[in-house]
Structures are given as C-alpha cells and as structure tokens.
C-alpha positions as CSV (number, residue, x, y, z in Angstrom):
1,X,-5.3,-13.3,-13.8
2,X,-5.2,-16.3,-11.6
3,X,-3.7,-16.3,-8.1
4,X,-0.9,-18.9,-8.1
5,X,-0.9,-20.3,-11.9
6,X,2.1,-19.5,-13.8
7,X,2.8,-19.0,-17.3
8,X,6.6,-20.4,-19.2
9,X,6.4,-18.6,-22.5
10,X,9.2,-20.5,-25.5
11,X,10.0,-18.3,-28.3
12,X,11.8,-19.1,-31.3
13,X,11.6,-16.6,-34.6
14,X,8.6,-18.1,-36.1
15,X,7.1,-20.1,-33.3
16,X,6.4,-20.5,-29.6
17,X,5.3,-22.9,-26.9
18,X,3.2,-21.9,-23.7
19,X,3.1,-23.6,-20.6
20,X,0.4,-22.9,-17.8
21,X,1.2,-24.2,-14.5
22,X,-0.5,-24.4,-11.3
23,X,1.6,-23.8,-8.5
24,X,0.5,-25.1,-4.5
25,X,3.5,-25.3,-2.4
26,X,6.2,-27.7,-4.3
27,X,3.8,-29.4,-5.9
28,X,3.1,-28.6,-9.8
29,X,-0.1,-29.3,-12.0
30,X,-0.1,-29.0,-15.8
31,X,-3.2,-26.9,-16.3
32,X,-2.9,-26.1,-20.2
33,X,-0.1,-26.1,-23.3
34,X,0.1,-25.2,-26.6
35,X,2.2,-24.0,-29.7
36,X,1.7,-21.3,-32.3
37,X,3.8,-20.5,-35.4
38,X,3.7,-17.3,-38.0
39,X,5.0,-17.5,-41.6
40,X,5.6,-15.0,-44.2
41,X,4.7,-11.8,-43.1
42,X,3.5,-12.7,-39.7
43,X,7.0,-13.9,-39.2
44,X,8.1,-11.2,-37.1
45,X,8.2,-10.6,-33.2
46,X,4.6,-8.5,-32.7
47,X,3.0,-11.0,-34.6
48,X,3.8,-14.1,-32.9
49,X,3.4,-12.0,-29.6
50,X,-0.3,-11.1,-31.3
51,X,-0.6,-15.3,-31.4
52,X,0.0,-15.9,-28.1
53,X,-2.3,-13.6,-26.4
54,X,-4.9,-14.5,-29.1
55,X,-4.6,-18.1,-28.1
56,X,-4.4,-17.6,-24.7
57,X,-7.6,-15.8,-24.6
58,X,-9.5,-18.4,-26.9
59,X,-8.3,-20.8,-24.7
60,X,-9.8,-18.8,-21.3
61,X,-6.0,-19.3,-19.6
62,X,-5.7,-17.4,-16.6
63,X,-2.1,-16.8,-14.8
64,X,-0.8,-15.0,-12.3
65,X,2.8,-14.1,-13.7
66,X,5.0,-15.0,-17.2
67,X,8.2,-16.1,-17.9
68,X,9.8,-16.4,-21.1
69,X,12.7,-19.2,-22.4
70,X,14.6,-17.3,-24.7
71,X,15.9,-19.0,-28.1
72,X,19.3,-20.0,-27.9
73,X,19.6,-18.5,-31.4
74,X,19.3,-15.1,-29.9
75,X,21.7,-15.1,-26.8
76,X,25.0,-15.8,-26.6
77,X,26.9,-17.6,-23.8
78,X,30.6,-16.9,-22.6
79,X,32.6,-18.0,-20.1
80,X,33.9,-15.1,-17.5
81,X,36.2,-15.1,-14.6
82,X,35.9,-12.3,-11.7
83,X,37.5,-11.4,-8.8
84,X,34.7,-11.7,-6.3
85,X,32.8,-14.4,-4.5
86,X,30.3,-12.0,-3.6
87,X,26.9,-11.8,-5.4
88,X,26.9,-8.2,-5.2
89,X,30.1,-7.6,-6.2
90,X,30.5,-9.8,-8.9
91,X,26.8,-8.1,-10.3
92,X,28.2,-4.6,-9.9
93,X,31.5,-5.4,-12.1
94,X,30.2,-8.3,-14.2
95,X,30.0,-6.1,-17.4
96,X,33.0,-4.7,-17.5
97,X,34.4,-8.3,-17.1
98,X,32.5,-9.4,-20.0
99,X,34.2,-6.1,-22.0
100,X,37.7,-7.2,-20.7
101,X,37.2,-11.0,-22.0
102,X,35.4,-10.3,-25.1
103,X,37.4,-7.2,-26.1
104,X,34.4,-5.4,-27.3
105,X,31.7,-2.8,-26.1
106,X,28.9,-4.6,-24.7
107,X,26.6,-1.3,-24.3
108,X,24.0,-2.2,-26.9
109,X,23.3,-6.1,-24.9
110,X,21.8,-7.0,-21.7
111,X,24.1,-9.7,-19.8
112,X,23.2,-12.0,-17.3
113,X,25.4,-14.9,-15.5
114,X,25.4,-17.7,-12.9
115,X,28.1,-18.5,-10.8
116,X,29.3,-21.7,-12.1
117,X,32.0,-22.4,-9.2
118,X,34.4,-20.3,-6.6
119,X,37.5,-20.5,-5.2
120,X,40.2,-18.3,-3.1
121,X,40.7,-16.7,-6.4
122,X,37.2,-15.3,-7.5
123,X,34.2,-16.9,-9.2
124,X,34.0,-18.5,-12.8
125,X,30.9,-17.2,-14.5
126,X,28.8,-18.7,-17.0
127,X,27.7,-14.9,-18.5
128,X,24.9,-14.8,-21.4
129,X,24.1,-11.6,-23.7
130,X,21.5,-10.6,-25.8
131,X,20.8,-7.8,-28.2
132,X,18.9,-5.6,-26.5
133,X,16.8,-4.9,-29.4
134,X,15.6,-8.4,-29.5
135,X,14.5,-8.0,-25.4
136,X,12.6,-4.8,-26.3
137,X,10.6,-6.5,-29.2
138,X,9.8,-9.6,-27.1
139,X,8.7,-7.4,-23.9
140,X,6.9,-4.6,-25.7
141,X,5.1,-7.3,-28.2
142,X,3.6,-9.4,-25.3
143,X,3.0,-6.2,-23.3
144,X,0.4,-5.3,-26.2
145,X,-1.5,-8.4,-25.4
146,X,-1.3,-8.1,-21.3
147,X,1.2,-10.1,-20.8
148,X,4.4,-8.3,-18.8
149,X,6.8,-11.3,-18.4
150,X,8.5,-11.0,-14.8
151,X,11.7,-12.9,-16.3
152,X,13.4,-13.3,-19.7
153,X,15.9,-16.2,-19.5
154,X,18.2,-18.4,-21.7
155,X,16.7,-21.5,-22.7
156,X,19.2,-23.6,-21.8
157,X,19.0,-22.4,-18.0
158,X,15.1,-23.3,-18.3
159,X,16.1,-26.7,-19.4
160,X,18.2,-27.4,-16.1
161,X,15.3,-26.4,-13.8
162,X,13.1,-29.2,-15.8
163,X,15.1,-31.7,-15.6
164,X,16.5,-30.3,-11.6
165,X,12.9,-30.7,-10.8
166,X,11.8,-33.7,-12.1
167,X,15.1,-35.7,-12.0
168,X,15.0,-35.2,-7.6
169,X,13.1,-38.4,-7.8
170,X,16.2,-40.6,-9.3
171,X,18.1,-40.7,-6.2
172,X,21.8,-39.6,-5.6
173,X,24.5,-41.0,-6.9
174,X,28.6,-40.9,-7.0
175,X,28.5,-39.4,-10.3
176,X,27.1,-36.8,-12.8
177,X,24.8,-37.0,-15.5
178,X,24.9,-35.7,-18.6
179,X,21.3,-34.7,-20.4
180,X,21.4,-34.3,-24.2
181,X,18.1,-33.2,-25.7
182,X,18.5,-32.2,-28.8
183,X,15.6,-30.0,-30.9
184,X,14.7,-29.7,-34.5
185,X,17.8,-27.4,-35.1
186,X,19.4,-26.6,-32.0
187,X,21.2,-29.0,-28.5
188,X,21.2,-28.5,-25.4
189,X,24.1,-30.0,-22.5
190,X,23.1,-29.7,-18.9
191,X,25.1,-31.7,-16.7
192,X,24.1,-32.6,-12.6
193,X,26.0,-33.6,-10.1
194,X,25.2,-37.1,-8.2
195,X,23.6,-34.3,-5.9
196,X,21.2,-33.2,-8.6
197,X,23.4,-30.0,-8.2
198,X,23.6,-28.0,-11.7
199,X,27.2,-28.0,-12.7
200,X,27.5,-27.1,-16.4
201,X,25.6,-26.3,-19.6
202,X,26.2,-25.7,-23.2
203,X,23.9,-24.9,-26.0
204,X,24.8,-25.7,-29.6
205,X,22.9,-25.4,-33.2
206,X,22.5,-28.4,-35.5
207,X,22.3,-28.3,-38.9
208,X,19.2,-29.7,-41.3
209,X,21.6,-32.2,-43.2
210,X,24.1,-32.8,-39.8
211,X,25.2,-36.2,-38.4
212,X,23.3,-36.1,-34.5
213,X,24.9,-38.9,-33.6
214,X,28.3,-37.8,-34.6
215,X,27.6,-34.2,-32.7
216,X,26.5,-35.2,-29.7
217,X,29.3,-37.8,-29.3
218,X,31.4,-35.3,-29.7
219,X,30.1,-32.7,-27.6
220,X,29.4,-34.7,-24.8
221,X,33.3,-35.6,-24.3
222,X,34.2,-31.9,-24.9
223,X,31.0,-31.3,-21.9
224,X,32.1,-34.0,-19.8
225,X,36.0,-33.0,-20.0
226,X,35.0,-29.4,-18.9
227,X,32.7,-30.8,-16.1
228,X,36.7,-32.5,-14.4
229,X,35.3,-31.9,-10.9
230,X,31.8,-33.7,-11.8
231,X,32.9,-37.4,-13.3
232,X,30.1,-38.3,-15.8
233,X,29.0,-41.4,-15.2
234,X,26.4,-41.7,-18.1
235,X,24.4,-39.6,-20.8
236,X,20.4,-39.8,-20.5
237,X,19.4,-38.5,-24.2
238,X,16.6,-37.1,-25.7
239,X,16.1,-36.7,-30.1
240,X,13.2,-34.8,-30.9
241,X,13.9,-36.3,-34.8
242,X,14.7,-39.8,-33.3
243,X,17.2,-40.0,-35.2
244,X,20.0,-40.9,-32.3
245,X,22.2,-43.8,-32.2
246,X,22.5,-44.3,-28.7
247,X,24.7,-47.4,-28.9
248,X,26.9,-45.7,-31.2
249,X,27.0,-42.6,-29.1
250,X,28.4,-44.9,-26.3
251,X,30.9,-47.0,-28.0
252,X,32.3,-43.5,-29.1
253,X,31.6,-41.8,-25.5
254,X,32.6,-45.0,-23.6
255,X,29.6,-43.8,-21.6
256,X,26.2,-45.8,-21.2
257,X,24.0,-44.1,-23.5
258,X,20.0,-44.0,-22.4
259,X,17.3,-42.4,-23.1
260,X,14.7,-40.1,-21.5
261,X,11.3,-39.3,-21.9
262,X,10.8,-35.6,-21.1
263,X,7.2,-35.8,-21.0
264,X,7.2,-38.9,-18.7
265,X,9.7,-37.0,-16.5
266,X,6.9,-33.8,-15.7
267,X,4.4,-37.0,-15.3
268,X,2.3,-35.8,-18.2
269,X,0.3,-38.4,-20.9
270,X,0.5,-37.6,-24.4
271,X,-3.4,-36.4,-23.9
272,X,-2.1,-33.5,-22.0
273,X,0.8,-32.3,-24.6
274,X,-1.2,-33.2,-27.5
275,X,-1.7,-29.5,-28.7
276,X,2.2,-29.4,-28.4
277,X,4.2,-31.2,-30.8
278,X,8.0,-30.2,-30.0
279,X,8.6,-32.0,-26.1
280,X,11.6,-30.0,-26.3
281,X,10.2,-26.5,-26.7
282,X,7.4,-28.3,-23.9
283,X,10.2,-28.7,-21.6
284,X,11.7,-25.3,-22.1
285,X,8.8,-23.2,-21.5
286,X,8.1,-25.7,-19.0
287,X,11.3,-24.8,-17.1
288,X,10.4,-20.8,-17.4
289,X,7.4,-21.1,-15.4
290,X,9.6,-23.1,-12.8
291,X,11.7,-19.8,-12.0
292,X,8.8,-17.7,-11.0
293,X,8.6,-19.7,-7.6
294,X,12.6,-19.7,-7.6
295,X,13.8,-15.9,-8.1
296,X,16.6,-16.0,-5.9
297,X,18.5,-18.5,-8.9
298,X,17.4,-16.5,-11.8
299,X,19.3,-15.6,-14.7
300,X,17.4,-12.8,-16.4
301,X,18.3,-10.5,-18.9
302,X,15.1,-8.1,-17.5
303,X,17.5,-7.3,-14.5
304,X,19.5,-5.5,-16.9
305,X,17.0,-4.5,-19.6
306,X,13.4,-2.5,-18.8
307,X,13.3,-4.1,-15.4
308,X,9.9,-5.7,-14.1
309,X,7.5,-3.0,-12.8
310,X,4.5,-4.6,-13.0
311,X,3.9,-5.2,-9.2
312,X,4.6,-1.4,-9.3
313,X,2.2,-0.2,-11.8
314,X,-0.2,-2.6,-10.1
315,X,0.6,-0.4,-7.2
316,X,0.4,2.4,-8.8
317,X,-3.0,1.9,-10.8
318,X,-4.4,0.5,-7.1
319,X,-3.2,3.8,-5.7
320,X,-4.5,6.0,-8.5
321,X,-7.9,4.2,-8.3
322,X,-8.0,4.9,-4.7
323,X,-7.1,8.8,-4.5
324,X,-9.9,9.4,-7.2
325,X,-12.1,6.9,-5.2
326,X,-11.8,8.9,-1.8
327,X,-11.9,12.6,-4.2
328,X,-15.1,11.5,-5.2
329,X,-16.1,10.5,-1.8
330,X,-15.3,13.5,0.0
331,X,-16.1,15.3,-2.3
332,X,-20.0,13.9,-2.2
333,X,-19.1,14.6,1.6
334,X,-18.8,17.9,0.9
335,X,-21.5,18.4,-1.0
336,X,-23.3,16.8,1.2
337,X,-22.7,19.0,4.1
338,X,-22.9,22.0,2.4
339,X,-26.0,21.4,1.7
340,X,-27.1,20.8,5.2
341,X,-25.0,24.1,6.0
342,X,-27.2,25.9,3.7
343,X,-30.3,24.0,4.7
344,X,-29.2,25.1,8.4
345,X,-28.5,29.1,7.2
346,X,-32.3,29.1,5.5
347,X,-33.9,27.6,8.9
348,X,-31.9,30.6,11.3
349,X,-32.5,33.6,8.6
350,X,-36.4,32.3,8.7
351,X,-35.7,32.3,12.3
352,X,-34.3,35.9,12.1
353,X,-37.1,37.4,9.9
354,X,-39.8,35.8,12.5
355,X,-37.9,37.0,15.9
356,X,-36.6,40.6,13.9
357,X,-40.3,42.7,14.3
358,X,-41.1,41.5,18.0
359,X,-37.2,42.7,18.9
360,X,-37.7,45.9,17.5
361,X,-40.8,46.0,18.9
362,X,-39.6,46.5,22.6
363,X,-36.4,47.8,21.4
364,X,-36.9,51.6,21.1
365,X,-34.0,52.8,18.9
366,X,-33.1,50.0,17.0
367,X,-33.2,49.6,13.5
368,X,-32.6,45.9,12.8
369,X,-31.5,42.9,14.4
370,X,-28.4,42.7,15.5
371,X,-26.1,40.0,13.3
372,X,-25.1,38.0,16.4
373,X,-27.9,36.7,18.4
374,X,-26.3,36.7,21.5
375,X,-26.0,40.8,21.3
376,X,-29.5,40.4,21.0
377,X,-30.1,38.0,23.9
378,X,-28.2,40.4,26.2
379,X,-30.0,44.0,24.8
380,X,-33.4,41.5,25.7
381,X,-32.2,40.3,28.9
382,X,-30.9,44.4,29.5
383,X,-34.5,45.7,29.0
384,X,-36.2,42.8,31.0
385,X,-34.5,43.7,34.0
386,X,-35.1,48.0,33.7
387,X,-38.9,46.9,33.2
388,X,-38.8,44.5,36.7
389,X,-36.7,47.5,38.2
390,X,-39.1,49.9,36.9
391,X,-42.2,47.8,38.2
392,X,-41.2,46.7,41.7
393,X,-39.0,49.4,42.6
394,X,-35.9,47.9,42.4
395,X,-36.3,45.0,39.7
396,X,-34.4,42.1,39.6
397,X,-31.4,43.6,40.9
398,X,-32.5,44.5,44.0
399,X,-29.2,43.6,45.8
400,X,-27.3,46.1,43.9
401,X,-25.6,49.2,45.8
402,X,-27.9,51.5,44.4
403,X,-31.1,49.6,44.9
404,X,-30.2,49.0,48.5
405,X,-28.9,52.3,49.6
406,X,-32.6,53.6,48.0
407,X,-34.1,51.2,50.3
408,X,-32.2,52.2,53.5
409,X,-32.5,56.0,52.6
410,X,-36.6,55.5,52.0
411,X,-36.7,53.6,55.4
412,X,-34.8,56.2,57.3
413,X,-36.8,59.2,56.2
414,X,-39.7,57.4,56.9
415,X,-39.2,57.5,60.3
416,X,-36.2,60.3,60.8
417,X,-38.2,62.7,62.5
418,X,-40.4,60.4,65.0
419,X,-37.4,59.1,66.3
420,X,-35.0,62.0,66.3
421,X,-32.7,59.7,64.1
422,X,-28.9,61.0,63.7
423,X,-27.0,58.5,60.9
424,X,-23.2,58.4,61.7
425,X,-22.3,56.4,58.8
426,X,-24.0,53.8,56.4
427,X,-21.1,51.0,55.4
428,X,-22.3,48.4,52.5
429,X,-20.1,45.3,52.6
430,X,-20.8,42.0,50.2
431,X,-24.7,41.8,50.8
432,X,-24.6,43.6,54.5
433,X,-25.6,46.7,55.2
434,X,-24.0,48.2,58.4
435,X,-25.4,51.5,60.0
436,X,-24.5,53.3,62.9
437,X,-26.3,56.0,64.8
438,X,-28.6,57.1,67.3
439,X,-31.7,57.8,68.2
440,X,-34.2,59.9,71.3
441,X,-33.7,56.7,72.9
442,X,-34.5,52.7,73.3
443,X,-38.4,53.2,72.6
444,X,-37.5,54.7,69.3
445,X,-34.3,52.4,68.2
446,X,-37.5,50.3,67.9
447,X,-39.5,51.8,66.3
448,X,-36.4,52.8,63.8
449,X,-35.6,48.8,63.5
450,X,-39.8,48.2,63.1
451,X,-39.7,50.8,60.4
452,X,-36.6,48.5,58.4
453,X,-38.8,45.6,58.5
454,X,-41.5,46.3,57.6
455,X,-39.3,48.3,54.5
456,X,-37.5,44.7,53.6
457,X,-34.5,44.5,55.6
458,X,-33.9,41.4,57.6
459,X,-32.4,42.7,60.6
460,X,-29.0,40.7,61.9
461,X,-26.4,41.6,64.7
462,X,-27.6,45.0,67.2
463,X,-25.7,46.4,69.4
464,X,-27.4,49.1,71.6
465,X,-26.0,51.6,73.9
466,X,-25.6,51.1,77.8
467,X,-26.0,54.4,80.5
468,X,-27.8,57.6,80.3
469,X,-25.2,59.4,78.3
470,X,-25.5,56.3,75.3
471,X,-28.9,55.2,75.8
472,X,-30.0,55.8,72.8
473,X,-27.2,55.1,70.0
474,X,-27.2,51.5,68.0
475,X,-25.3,49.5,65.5
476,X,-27.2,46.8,63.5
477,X,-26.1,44.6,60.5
478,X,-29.4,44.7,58.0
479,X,-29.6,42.4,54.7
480,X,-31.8,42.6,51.8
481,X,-35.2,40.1,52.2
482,X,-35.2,37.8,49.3
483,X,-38.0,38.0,47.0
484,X,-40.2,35.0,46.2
485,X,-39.8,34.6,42.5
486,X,-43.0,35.9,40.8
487,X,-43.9,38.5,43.4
C-alpha cells in the first residue's frame, strides 16, 4: 500500500467503478480509474469483489485506505426527528428513533444519519439503513482480496462531497443550487446552500422506459419545496443517457435549467476517465475517496456494522511480529551466553584438575579439592604461615601474643640468672609489651635491656629506680622489631 493515495470503491449488483486518488494537503490528483461488471453467474457480491482486486493488481494500484459508495438500490433513506442537538446523544438513541418512526424492528440493518438542521426542539435527521447482510457480503468479499474498506457510505452522500469539493471554486451566492445527475437507472438530488453548505439530498430510481425530463421536473420542485430555508435559485443537471430537456425542465421548474460536466468539475480530460464509461458512478466513487481525509462528516454504516479494525490488526500483526522478533533474539542471547557459561565452566574445571594434585600435595589429610576455591585459598594461605612460623621461629605472625610472649620468656631466661632478674608482671597491650621488675642492680638492668636487643625487641620508654633501697628495679615499654620481608 501507498502512503497517502486513497481508494473510492462504487458498487452496484453487477458492476463497480474504482477511483485512486492521491491525497497532499487539499490538493487532489487523479492517479488511476476504472470499471468492472460480472454477468450470469459471476453476478454475485464475491465475484465482483474477486474483479476488483484482480484489476487492481493488474493495474499495479497502490493505496493507503478504501472507501466504498454504496448503491442507492441497497439502502434506504428516512427522515427522523430527535430530541438532542448533541452528537453523542442523538448517536446513542438514534435507533430507537428510527424504530419509533418506522414502526418496525430495525435489528437486522445497520443505520447511519446526518444532522440535516437543529433547533430549540431537537435535530432533524437524514437516517439511512441497510440490510446488514448486504454490508457483510461487501466487507468480507473485498476483505478476501486485501482490501478492508475504512467506510461504507450511501452514494448519494458521496455525491455531495464531489460536487462540495469541486463546486468551492463557483463563488458564493444568495441562493441554493440544485444538482440533478441522473444515472443509467437511478437520480440523485443534492442541494447547496449559496455557502456551498450541504442542505438536502434525495435519491430516486428511474425506470428503462420513464420520461427523465418529466421526473426530474417533478422532483426538483418536490426537493426545492423541502429545501424552504435554502431558496433555489437554479438546477445545474447532469443525464448520463443525454436524454434531458433542460429547457423543458425549466419552463416546468420556472428555474434556469443548466448543465454540468462532472468530469470537467474534478478537472479531468476524457484521456484520464477513458477506462470509465459511467461519469456518474466516476463521481460517486470519486466522492468515497474524498471522506477518508474528512472522517469527522462521515455517514457510515461500518460504525454500526463490523467496525474498522484494520489500524488495529495492523497493530496487532506489528506487535506479534515484534514479540516473536525479540523471542528469537534473546533467545540466540541466551544461547549465546550459555555457551560462553559452559565454555567458562570447562576452562575452571581444567583449572581445577591442574591446581587439585599440587593442593593435595602439601595438604596432608585432604582428599580432594575443596568445591569453593576460596576454602582452598585460605587452607593454602593457613599452611604458608605454620611453615614461616615453623622456619623462623615465629613465622609471619610474629606479633601475635603467643609469638611475643615466647620471645620475652626466651630473652629473660637467657639472662635471669646473670642478673638476678625478679619479673613482677609482663602486661601486653596493642603491639607493646610492658614489664616490670628488678634486677642486682643498674649494671645488670643493662645487661637485661642488651639481652632484649639483641633478642628483637626495640626497647621504648625506661624508667629506672632512684636510692639504694630501688636501685635496681625498672619499667620499660619493648615492641616487636619488624622484619625485612624476605629474611
């Protein structure tokens, strides 16, 4: 499909007209048109359906959304008064105001309206209905051939946004006009305001073997008397057959009787409509393609019948492609790491089987390797240090209380006797050693703090006694040398 081009679908029972439109701002271009007809036992919905997407994909059209006009033949048009003003309101209550006028059950036909005017009493509504059978055919048939139309509407609405949009060019003036264009077996009134305001429209069938001239005369009074607000000032006419009399059909009016070239109103050449012999169906499928850029004035029977959900399957196809998208992508992802997980687990059991024999080899006991490595580390790091102990005598935990109170004990034995040592007490605080005691005297308090020297002790804070009676007693702070790493 095409960004932007639009597609006004015309069906009839045994034929149809398509219009493709290119849509850039309010500015329209006539890309591509053409009509298709079925006989016998093609004759039937599916089959003309079957047509159209056949011919549109011979033809290589490409379209963004569809529209269809449908036949006058197959809707039916009343004329409705409600109580509200409001849109919403008079939407929510329109079909049991249809029941009440008609006097029938409407359950079994989609309706549709337009507000045709309001006042302090309510709105007067133009309502149209439709067997819903018909809608389903027309819907499922083009659905078949990828086509989802967003908007089924009556023909004779289509009509009025043709001529709405290609009449804006005449100018304004104090009174109404009155469009006739009348088809091989069916008429179609649409009435505008000097305004180019739409302010009435009738449909009617014509006969093979009827007087045109005589019908429209008289349907255009009948349509000019019901458009009382809207004077008509004149009737701008259009005869598919060419059969109209249009100086007839205003001595009998007593309205000037024109007429109009639908195809010179779009600004298309006969080239461009060649492949389309009916301007009237032209028009109508024409003015379907209009209301996709105007959905705020639409009267379609799909708001009341299978409503449009093809933005939302669009959605829903884009959202389905994307979850399977992103399983398969995280799924690979997955995949992917796993395999680097298990790539990773080979490398450390490898690891393992290399580092398990030189464990146990200086790991008297064990068995196996331990299943965290870190237990390992620390039973490694355990048995490093009782080996250093074991070699230097107190290992790499030399300021520990038991490796230093070994140290002071070796160092005072070592000199107890030559010095006539007597310990009071031996107090270990943080990484001090404190000692009080005494000794035969000063000569020997030297020889006692020589002796802790030359053991490892770094000797701090001394306090010696004073007089005869305390010559000899001492208090001194010893720490622990620090060993030069590798000795």
């Amino acid at each position: 499909m095409q960004s932007g081009n639009q597609l006004g679908i015309y069906l009839t029972k045994n034929r149809a007209t398509v219009v493709c439109v290119a849509s850039q701002g309010r500015d329209r271009k006539l890309l591509d048109c053409f009509s298709v007809g079925v006989e016998g036992e093609e004759a039937t919905p599916q089959g003309l359906c079957d047509r159209i997407g056949r011919a549109c994909g011979e033809r290589k059209i490409r379209f963004s959304e569809a529209a269809v006009a449908l036949d006058c033949a197959s809707f039916m048009q009343h004329s409705v008064h409600s109580e509200f003003t409001d849109l919403r309101k008079i939407a929510a209550t329109v079909r049991f105001d249809t029941e009440e006028t008609l006097a029938t059950d409407v359950s079994d036909v989609s309706v549709t309206f337009r507000v045709a005017w309001s006042d302090d009493e309510g709105s007067q509504l133009d309502v149209f209905t439709a067997r819903r059978l018909i809608l389903t055919d027309i819907i499922q048939g083009l659905q078949i051939n990828n086509i989802d139309p967003v908007a089924i509407d009556p023909d004779v609405y289509c009509l009025s946004r043709y001529l709405l949009e290609h009449a804006a060019g005449q100018g304004e003036s104090e009174t109404a006009t009155l469009y006739a264009v009348l088809s091989d077996s069916q008429g179609y009134l649409v009435v505008l305001s000097g305004q180019r305001e739409l302010v009435n429209l009738r449909t009617m069938l014509i006969g093979p073997t009827q007087d045109r001239t005589s019908l429209l005369s008289r349907e255009a009074l009948m349509t000019a008397g019901l458009s009382a607000g809207n004077a008509v000032g004149k009737i701008l006419a259009f005869d598919v057959r060419g059969e109209l009399a249009l100086q007839s059909v205003g001595e009998r009016t007593g309205l000037p009787a024109q007429a109009c070239e639908l195809a010179a109103m779009a600004g298309v050449d006969s080239t461009q409509v060649a492949d389309c012999p009916n301007m009237v169906d032209f028009a109508l499928a024409y003015g379907a393609a209009l209301g996709l850029s105007d959905k705020v004035n639409s009267v379609n029977f799909r708001n009341d019948h299978m409503p449009f959900l093809g933005k939302k399957i669009r959605v829903q196809r884009s959202v389905r492609f994307l979850s399977i998208s992103l399983t398969i992508l995280f799924l690979s992802l997955g995949l992917f790491f796993h395999a680097q997980l298990l790539k990773e687990n080979q490398n450390r059991q490898s690891l393992r089987s290399a580092f398990e024999p030189d464990y146990l080899a200086v790991m008297p006991g064990k068995k196996q390797l331990p299943d965290k490595m870190k237990t390992a580390v620390y039973d490694l790091k355990r048995a490093h240090q009782i080996l250093v102990a074991e070699k230097t005598g107190v290992g790499a935990d030399q300021e520990s209380v038991t490796a230093r109170m070994t140290m002071v004990l070796q160092a005072l034995n070592g000199c107890a006797e030559r010095t006539g040592l007597d310990i009071d007490s031996i107090n270990i605080a943080g990484s001090s050693i404190i000692l009080n005691g005494a000794t035969s005297g000063p000569t020997e308090t030297n020889l006692l703090f020589e002796t802790l020297a030359k053991q490892g002790f770094e000797l701090g804070n001394q306090t010696l006694g004073g007089g005869d009676k305390d010559k000899g007693k001492f208090t001194v702070t010893l720490s622990v040398k620090k060993r030069a790493q590798g000795a």
